[in-house]
N, C-alpha and C positions, 0 to 999 in steps of 0.2 A: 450356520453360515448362509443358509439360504434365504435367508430373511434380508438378508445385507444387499442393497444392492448398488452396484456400483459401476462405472466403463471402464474400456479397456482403449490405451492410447500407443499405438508403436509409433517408435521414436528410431530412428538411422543413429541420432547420436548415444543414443541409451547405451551404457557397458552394462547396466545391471538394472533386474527387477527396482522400481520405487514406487510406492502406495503415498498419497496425495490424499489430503483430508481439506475442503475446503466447505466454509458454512453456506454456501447456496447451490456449489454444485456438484457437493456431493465428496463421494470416493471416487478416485480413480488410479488403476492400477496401468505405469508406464513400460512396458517391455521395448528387450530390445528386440529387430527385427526376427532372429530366428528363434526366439521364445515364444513357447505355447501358452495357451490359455490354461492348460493343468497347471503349468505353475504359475498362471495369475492365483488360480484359485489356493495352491497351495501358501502363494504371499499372504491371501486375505486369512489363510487358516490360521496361518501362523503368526500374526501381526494385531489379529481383534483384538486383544484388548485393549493394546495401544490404539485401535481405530475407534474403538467405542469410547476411549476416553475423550479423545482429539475432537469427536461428536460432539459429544456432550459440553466439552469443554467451548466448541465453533459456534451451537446453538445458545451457550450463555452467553455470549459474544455478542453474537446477533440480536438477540431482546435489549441486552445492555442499550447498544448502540441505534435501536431503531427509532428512527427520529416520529414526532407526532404527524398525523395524516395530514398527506398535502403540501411538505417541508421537505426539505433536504438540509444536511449538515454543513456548516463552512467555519470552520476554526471557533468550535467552541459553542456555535451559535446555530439558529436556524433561521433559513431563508422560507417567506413561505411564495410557493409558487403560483404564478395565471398562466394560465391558459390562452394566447392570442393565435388566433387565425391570420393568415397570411402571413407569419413573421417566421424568418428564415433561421434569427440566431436569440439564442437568450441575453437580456439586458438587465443587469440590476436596476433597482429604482427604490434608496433607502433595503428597509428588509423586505423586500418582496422582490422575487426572481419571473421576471416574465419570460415566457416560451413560446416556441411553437406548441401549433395544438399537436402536429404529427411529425414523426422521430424526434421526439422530445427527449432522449436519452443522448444519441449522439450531438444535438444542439448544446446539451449541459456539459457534456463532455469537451466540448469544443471551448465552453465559456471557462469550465474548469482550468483546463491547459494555459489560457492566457493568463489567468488570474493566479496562477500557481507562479509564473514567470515574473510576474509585476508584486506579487509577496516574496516571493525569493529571491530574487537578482539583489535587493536591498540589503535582506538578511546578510546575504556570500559577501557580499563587498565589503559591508561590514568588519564581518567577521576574518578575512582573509586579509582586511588590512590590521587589526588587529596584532595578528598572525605575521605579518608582514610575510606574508606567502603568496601574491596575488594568484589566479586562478587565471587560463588563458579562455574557457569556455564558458555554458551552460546553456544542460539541455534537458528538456522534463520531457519524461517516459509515462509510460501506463504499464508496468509488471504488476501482478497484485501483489506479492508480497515484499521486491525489493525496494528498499526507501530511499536509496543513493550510492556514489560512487565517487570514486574520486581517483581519477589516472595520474600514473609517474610525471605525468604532463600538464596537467592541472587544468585537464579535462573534466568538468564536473557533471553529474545527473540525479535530476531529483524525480520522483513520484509525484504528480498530479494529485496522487488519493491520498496526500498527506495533508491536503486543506479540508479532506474530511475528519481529519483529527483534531484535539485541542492546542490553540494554537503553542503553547508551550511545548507540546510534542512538535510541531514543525522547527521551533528554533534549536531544540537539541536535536533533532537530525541534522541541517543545516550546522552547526557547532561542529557536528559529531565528523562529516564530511569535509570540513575546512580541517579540523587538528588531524588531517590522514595527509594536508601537503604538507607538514612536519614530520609527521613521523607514519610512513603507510603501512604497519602492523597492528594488532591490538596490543604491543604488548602493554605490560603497564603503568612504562612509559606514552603510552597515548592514552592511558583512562585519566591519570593523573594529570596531563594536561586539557584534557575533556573537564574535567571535573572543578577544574581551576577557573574555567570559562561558564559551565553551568553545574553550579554545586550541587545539584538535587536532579542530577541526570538519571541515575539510576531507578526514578521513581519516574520517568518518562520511556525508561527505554524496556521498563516493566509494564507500563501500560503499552505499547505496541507488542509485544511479545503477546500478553491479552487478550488484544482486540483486533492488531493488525489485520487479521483472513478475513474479516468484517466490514472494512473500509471499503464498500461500495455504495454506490448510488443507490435508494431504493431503484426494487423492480418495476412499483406501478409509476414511478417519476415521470 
């Protein structure tokens, strides 16, 4: 176990030990407030081989997923990026994404967030009239690993980092979050109507299982 390394995160809300496998940053083990560190250590004791799998399995992920030097990912495709000096936000032009030269991460971020909103607003409207369920919201988040939501209210939330996916994975998320203002269970009655709107979801909603903990920006962007 010593070899393993990993942090440790107290959490107020925590009821129970949870071990966290993500492909860049690592393990990390969440206690709740009056939990020790012996039994973080005793979580990681007992949990390695599911940790070493989730590893190994987050590092295929990540090669999969690592776009060529100097690009970033956007539905399927790649942008390749510049580099401009004095420029505050990033602007497409064709395939090539131009940036600031400095905080060039939160500038992508920024452009992500819009561009996520101006590909999904279409998608939901779509699909929700479809549905004849319209939606009273939407709102794009940055969780890493949740993709969307969908309230009793027809409040809805997508993921930003799902236009770092293929876009066919954006439209079955999107599907997948409109058929929950008909029916808000899994049961399956909602895969079945999932499934009637994208017949080959399962082969989407396999690749985010996959690759999903993956779905970030490079580092050196």
């Amino acid at each position: 176990m010593d070899d393993l390394e990993y942090t440790i995160r107290r959490s107020p809300r925590a009821r129970r030990i949870r071990v966290k496998v993500d492909p860049y940053d690592g393990v990390e083990v969440i206690l709740p407030q009056r939990a020790t560190k012996r039994e973080a250590q005793a979580a990681i004791r007992e949990l390695r081989p599911w940790i070493d799998k989730r590893l190994q399995e987050a590092n295929a992920a990540k090669q999969r997923l690592l776009p060529p030097p100097g690009t970033v990912p956007f539905l399927g495709a790649h942008l390749r990026l510049r580099h401009e000096p004095n420029r505050a936000r990033a602007h497409r032009k064709h395939d090539e994404l131009i940036v600031p030269t400095s905080d060039t991460t939160r500038a992508l971020e920024r452009w992500y967030r819009t561009q996520a909103r101006q590909e999904i607003a279409p998608r939901l409207t779509h699909a929700t009239q479809a549905l004849g369920r319209p939606h009273t919201s939407l709102a794009i988040r940055s969780q890493r690993t949740r993709w969307g939501s969908c309230s009793s209210t027809g409040a809805m939330s997508f993921n930003w980092r799902l236009l770092l996916a293929p876009e066919p994975v954006l439209d079955y998320v999107v599907w997948h979050e409109a058929c929950h203002l008909v029916v808000m269970d899994h049961s399956k009655r909602f895969w079945t109507l999932v499934e009637r709107h994208v017949p080959d979801y399962r082969d989407h909603r396999a690749w985010l299982r996959r690759n999903g903990a993956a779905l970030v920006l490079p580092r050196a962007a």
